[in-house]
TILODO-357380 format. One record per residue: z, y, x of N, C-alpha, C, O in turn. Coordinates in steps of 0.001 Angstrom, whole numbers, plus 500000, padded with zeros to 6 digits. Last residue first. Example, Ala and Ser with C-alpha at 12.3 -4.5 7.8 and 13.67 -1.06 7.14 Angstrom:
<pts>
507080497750512850507140498940513670507870500030512900508039501138513409507800494310513190507800495500512300507800496700513200508465496681514236
</pts>
This chain:
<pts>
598570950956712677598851949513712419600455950365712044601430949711711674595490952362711450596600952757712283597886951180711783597889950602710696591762951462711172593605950997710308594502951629711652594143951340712793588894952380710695589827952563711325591149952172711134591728953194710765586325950947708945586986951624709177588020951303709996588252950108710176582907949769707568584191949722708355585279950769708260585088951574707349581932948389704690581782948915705905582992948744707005583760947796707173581450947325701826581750948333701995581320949172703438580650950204703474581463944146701850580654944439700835580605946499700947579795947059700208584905944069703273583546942897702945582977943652702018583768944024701151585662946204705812585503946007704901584740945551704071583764946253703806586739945207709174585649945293707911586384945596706886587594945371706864588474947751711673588723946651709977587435946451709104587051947368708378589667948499714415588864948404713622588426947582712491587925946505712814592241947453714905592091948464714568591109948918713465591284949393712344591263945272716935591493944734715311591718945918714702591390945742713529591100946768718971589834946602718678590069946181717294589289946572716425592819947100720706592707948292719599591607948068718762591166948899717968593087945916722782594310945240721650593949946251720465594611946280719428590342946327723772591787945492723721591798945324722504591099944894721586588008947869723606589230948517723883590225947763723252590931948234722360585647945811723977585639947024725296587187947491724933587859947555725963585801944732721369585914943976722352585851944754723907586043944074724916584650946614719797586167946355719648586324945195720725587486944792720693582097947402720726582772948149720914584973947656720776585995948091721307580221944952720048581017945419721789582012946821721530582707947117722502580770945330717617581959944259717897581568944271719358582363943700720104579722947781716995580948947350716724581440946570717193582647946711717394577058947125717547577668948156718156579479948042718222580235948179719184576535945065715777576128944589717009577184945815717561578225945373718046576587947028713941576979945343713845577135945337714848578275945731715096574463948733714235575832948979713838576290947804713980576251948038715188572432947133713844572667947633714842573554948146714985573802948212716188571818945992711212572546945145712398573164945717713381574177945245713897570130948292710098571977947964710120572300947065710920573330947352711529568161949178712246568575948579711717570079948044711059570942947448711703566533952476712697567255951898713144567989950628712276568587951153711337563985954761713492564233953317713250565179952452713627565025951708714596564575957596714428563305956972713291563561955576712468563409955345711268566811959637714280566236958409715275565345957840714444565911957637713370568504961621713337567472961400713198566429960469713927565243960781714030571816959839713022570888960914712527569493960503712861569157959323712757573301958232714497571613958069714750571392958941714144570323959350714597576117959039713189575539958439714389574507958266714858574648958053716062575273959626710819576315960572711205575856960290712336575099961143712802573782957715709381573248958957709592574173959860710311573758961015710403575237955365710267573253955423710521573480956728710718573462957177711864577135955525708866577211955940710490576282955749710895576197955918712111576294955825706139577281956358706850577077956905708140576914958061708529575772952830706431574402953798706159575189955315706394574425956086706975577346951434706316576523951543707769575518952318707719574627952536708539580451953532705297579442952105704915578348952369706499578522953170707417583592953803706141581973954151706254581457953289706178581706952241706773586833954317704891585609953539704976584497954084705170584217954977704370589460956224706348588793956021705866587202954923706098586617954793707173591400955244708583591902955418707106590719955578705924590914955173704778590733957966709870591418957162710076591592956756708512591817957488707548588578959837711064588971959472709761589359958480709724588486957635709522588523959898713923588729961142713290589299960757711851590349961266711460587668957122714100589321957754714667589730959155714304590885959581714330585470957272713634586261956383713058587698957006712724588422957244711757583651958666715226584257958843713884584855958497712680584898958899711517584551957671717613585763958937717273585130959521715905585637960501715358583449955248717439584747955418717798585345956497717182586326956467716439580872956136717217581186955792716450583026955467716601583699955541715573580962957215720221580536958339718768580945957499717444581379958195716527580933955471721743582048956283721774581667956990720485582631957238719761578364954017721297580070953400721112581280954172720979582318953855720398576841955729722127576634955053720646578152954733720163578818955029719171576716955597724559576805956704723758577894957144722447578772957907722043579268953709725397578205954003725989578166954694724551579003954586723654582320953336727827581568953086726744579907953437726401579233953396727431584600951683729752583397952471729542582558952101728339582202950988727954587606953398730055586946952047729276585503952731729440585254953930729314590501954113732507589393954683731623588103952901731310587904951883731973593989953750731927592366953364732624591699953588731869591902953432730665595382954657730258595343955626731661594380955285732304593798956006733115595705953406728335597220953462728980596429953789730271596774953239731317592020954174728448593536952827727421594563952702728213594441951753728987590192956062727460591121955886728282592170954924727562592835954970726528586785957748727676587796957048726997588541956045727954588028955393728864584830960613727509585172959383728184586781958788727198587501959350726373583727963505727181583451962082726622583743960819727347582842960073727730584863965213728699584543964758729398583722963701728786583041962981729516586056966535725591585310967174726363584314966566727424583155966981727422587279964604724737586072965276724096585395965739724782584180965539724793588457961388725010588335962796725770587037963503725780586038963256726455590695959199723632589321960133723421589407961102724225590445961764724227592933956758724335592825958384724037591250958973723778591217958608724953595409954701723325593965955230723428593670956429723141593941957091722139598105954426723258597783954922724252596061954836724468595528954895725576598301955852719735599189955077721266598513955716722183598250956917722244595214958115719853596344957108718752596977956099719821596262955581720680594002961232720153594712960124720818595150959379719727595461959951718683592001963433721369591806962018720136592643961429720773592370961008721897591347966508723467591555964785723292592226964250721568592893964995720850591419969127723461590178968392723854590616966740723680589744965899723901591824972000720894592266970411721555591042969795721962589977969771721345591882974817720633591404974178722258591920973184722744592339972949723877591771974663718270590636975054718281590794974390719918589964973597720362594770974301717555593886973613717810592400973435717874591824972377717620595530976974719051596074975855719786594810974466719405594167973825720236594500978292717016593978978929718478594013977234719075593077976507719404596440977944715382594504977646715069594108977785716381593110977136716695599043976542716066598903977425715918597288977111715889596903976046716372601620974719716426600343973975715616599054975655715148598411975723714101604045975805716582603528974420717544602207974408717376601563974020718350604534977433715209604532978143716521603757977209717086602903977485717928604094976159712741603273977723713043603275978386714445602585979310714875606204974819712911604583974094712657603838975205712981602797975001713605608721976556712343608329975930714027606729974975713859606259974503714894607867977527710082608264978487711491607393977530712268606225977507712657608357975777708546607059976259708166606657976888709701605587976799710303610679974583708838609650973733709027608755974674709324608221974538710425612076977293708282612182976579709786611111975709710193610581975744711303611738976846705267611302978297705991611188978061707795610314978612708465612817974896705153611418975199704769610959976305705395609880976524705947615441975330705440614709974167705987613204974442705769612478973923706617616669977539703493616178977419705254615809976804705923615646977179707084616040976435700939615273977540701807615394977725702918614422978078703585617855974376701110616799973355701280615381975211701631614319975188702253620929975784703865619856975555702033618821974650702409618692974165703533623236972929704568622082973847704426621633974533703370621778974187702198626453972002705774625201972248705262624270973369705410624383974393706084624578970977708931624769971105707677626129971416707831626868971365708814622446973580710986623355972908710862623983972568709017623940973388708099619362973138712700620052973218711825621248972478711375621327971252711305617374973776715373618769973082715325619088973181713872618866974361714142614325973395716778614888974264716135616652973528715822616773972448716402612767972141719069612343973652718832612976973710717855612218974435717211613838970124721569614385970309720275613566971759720295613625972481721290614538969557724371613487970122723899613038970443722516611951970985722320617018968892725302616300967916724973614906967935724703614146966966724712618331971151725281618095970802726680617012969457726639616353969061727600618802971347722259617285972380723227617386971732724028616312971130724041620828969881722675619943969840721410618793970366722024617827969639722255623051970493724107622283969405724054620977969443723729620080969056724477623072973177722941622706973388723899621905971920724180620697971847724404624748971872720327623477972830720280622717972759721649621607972236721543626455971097721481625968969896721087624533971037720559623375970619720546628161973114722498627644972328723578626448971511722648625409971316723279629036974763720237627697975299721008627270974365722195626262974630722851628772972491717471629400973144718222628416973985719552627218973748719705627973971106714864627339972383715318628036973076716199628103974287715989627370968276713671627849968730714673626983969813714862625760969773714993625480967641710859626757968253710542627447968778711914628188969735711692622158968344711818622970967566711556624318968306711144624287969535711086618861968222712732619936968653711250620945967654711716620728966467711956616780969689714656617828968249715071618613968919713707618920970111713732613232969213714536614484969941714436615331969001714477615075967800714395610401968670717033611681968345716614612607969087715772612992970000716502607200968342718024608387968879718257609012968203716776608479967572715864605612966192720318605860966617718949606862966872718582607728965997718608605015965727723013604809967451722378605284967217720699605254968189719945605846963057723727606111963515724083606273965285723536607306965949723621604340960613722346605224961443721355605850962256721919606724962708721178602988959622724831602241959946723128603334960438722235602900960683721110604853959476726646603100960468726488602826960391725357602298961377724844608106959531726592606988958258726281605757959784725795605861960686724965609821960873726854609676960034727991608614959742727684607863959625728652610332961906724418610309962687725526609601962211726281608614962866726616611489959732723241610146960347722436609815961007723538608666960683723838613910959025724430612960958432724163611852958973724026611031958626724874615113961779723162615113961422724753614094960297724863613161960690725564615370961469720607614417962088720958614512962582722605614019963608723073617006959091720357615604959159719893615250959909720234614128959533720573619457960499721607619054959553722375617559959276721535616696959246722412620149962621719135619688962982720950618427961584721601617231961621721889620601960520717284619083961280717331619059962158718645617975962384719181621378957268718471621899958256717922620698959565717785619711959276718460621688954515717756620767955022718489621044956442717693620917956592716478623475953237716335623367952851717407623013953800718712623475953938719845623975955356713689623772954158713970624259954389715978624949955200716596623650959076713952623186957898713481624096956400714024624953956618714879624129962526714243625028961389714446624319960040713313624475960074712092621410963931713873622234963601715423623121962093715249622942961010715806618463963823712464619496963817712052620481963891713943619862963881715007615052965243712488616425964273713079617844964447713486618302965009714481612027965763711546614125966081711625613909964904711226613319964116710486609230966179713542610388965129712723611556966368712662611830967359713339605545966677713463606742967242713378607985965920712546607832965163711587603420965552712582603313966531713106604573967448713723604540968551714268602568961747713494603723963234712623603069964410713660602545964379714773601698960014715121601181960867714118601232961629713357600384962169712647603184959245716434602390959706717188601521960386716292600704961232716656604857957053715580605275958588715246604697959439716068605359960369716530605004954397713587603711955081714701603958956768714528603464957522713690607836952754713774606830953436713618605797954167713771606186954926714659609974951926715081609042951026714578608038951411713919607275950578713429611686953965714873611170953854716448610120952246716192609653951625717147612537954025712686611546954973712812611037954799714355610123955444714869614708951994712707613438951650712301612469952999712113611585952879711264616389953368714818615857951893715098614674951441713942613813950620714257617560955551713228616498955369714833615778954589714589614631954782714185617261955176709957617861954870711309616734955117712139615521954997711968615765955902707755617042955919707777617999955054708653619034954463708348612919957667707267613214956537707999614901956854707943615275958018708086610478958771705674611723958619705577611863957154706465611266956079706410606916961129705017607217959598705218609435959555705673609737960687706050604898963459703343606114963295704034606746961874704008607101961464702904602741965524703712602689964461703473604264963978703773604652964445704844603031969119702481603391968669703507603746966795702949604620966546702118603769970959700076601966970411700553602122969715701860601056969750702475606008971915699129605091972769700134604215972127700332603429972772701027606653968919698123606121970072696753605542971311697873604472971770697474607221967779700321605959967162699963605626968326698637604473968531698256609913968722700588608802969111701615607314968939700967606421969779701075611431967955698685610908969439698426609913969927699586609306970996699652611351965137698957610818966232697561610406966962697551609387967260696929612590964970701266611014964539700941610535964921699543609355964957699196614780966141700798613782966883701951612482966438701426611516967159701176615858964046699067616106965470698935615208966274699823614903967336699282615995961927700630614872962044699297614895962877698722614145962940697748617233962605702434616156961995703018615088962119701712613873962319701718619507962359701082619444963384701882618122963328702112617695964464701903619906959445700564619456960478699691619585962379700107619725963329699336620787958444702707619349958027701680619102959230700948618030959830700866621487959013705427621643959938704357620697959635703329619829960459703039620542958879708077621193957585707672621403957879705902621462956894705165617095959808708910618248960616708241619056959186707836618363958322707298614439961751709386615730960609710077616863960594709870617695961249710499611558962068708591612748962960708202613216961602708212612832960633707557608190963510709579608781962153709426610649963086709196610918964247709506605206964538708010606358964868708652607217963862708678607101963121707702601867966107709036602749964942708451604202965267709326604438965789710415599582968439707685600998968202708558601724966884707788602018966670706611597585969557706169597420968237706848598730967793707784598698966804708518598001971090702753598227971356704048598121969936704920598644969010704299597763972977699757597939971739700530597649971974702007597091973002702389
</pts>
């Protein structure tokens, strides 16, 4: 098993449930969108990687991943472009876009795997993430190194406590911590500390970062956690 999420754009229903078979049997989480227009309704700041199809709908997969380009939070997540146009201009398109791989149909479902595996290995290399310094989800970012925190570029001030429970929220997205949890992950060894105090920490904390603050989710009788919307 493996932590790479992958998104696959495809008008091709069942093209789409053909990849997501055999991606998710390599250990790779794998989510299907079957237009631009509703994978651009999705939080694709969290893939590790998309194919994308070319000739779609409206919004064609050049033009999605000209979008993705533009926009800071989906800007590095690379791309293969699958599609049936394989001429050498619409290739060239394809990289000029920043595309790290092209495949043309048809295919095998072995050279798709073997390409996924490639281009996650060039992008996503241990080195690479041994020297990530930022936590991002949209446009809230974490900055490990500097410990500071940033909402569409203005920085939020937080204070120890607030940011630590933030990013171990945001590290485990998705998952619940009871308050005894983040007593000990967060206060570790502090002598005396009251669950309220988590309480109290939380709701200046979701009230310091906007619109990200419902993010943060009770859970009645459990704790808290992080929801990606």
């Amino acid at each position: 098993m493996n932590d790479y999420r992958i998104l696959v754009v495809d008008d091709e229903e069942d093209l789409c449930e053909i990849l997501q078979f055999n991606l998710e049997n390599e250990g790779y989480t794998v989510d299907t969108a079957n237009s631009a227009e509703e994978a651009l309704k999705m939080d694709l700041s969290k893939y590790d990687l998309l194919l994308l199809d070319v000739m779609m709908g409206e919004i064609s997969g050049f033009k999605m991943a000209n979008m993705m380009k533009k926009n800071k939070a989906t800007a590095d997540i690379p791309i293969i472009f699958i599609t049936a146009k394989d001429t050498e201009n619409d290739t060239v398109t394809g990289f000029n876009l920043g595309a790290d791989d092209y495949i043309s149909k048809p295919f095998s479902l072995r050279e798709v795997m073997a390409r996924v595996k490639a281009v996650l290995r060039r992008t996503h290399s241990p080195h690479e993430q041994a020297e990530a310094t930022q936590l991002q989800y949209k446009g809230l970012i974490l900055d490990l190194t500097k410990k500071k925190v940033s909402i569409d570029g203005a920085e939020v001030a937080l204070t120890k406590k607030e940011f630590e429970i933030l990013l171990l929220l945001l590290q485990n997205t998705g998952r619940v911590f009871s308050r005894e949890d983040i007593l000990n992950k967060v206060w570790q060894e502090e002598v005396y500390v009251l669950d309220r105090t988590i309480d109290v920490n939380i709701t200046r904390l979701r009230k310091k970062i906007g619109a990200y603050g419902k993010c943060i989710v009770t859970r009645l009788g459990y704790g808290y956690c992080f929801e990606a919307e």
